[in-house]
Backbone as CSV, one residue per row, in Angstrom:
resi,resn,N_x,N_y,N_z,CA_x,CA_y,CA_z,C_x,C_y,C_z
1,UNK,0.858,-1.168,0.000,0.000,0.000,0.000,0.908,1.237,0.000
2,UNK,0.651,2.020,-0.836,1.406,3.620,-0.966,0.848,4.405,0.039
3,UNK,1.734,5.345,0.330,1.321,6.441,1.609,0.239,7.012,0.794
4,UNK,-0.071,7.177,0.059,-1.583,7.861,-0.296,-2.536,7.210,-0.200
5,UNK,-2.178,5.867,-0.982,-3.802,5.141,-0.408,-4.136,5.016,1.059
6,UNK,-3.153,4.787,1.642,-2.758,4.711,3.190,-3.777,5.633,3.936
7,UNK,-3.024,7.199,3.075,-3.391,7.916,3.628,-5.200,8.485,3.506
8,UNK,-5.354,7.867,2.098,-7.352,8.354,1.551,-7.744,7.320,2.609
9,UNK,-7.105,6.134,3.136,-7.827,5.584,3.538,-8.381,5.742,5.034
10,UNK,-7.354,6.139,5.531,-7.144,7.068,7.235,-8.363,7.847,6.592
11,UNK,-8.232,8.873,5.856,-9.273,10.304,5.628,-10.277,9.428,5.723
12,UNK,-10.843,8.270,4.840,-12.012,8.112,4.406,-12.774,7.472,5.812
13,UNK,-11.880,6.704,6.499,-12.260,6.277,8.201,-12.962,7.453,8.829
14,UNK,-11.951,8.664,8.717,-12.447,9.489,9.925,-13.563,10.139,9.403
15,UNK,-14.066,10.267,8.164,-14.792,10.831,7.610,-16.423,10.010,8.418
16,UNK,-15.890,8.700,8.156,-17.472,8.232,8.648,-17.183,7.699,10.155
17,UNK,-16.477,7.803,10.716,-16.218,8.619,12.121,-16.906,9.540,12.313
18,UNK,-16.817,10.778,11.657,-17.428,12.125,11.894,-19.213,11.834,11.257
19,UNK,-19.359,11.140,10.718,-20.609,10.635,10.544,-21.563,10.375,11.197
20,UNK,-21.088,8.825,11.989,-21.191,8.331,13.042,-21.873,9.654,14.004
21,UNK,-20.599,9.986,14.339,-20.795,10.988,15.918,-22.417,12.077,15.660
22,UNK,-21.797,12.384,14.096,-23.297,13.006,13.989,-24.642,12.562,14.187
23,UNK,-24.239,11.339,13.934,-25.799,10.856,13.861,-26.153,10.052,15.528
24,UNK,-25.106,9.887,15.928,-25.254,9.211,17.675,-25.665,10.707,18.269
25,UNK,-25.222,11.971,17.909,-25.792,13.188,18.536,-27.798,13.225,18.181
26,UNK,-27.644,12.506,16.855,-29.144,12.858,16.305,-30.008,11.920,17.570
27,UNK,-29.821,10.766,17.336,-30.407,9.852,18.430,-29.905,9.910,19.771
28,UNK,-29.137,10.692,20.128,-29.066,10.996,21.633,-30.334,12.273,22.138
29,UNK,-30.512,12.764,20.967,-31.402,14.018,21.270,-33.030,12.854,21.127
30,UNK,-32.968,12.337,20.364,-34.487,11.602,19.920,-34.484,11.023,21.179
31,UNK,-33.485,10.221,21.815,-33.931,9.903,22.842,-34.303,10.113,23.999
32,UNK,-33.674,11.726,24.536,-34.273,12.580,25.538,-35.434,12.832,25.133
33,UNK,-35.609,13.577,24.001,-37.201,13.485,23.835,-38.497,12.534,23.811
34,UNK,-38.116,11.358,23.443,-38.758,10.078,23.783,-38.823,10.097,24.900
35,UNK,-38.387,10.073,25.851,-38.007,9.992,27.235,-39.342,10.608,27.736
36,UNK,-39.479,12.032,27.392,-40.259,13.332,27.646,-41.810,12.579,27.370
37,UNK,-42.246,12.348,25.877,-43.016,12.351,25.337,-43.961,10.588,25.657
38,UNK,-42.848,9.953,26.419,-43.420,8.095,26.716,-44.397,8.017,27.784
39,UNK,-44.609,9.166,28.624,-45.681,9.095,29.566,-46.798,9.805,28.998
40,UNK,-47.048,10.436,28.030,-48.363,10.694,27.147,-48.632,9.603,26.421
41,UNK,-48.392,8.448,26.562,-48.380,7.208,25.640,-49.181,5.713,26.066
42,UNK,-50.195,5.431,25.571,-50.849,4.736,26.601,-49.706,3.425,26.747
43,UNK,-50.042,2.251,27.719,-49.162,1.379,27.760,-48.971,0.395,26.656
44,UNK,-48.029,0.089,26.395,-47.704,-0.814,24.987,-47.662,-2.418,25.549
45,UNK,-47.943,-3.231,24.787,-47.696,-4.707,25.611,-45.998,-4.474,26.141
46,UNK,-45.714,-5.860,26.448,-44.259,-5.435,26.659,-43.506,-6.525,25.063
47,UNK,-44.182,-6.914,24.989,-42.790,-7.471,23.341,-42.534,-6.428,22.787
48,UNK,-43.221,-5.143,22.688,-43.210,-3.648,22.112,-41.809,-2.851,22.520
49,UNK,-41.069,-2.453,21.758,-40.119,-1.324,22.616,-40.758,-0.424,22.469
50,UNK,-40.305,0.494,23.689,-40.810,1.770,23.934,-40.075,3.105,22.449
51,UNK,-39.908,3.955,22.125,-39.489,4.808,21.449,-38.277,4.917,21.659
52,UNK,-37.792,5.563,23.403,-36.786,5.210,23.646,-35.805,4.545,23.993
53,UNK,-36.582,3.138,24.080,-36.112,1.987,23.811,-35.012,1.747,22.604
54,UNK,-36.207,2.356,21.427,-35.559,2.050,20.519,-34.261,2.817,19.850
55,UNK,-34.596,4.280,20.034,-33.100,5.154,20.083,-32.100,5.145,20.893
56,UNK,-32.452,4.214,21.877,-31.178,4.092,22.959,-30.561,3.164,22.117
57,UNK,-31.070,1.588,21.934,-30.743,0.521,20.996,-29.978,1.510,19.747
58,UNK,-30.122,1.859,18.791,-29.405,2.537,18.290,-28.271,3.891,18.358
59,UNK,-28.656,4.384,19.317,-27.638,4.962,19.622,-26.211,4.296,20.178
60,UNK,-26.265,2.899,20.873,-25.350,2.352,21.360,-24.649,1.688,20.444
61,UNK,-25.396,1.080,19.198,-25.210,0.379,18.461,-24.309,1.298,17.286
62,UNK,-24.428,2.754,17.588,-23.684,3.524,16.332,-22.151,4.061,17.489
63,UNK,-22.723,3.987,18.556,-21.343,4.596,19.459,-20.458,3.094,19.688
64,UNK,-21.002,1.916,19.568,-19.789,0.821,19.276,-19.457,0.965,18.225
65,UNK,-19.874,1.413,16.923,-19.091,1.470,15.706,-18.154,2.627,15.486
66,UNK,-18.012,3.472,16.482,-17.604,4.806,16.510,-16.209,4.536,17.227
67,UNK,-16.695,3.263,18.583,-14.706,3.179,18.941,-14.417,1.932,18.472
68,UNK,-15.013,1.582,17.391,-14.334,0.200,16.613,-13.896,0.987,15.591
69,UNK,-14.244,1.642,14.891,-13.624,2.809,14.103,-12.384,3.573,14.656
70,UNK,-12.557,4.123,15.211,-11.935,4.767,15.963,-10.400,3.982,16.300
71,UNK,-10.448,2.933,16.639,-9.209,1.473,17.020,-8.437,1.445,15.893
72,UNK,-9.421,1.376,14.850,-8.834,1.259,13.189,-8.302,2.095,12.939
73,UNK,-8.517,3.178,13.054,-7.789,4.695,12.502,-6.605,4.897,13.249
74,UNK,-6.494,4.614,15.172,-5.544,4.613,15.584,-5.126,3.337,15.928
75,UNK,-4.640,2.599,15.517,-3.748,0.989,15.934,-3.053,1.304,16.762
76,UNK,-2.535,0.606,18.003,-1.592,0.504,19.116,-0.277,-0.324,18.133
């Protein structure tokens, strides 16, 4: 591998790194608001996730890809 591909390839990591973070900010906010909005909600069975159920589930699920990313870009 040449230091350039090397290097588009570092860029192109952090790029969806910076992706990532954006969008774990999007569903960190959906999920305070879910939070807010789940007691105006009549009760759901329970096999149901709640709203913020479900943006928490994704939010965690984009912030593990964020320091598995993250590992990749910086190797020990």
């Amino acid at each position: 591998m040449t230091a350039k591909e090397y290097l588009s390839e570092a860029f192109n990591l952090k790029r969806r790194i910076e992706i990532k973070m954006k969008r774990a900010e999007v569903l960190r906010k959906l999920a305070e608001r879910a939070r807010i909005e789940i007691s105006e909600l009549p009760k759901s069975p329970k096999h149901l996730k709640s709203p913020m159920e479900e943006a928490m589930i994704k939010l965690l699920t984009v912030e593990e890809e964020i320091l598995r990313d993250t590992d990749d870009l910086h190797p020990i």
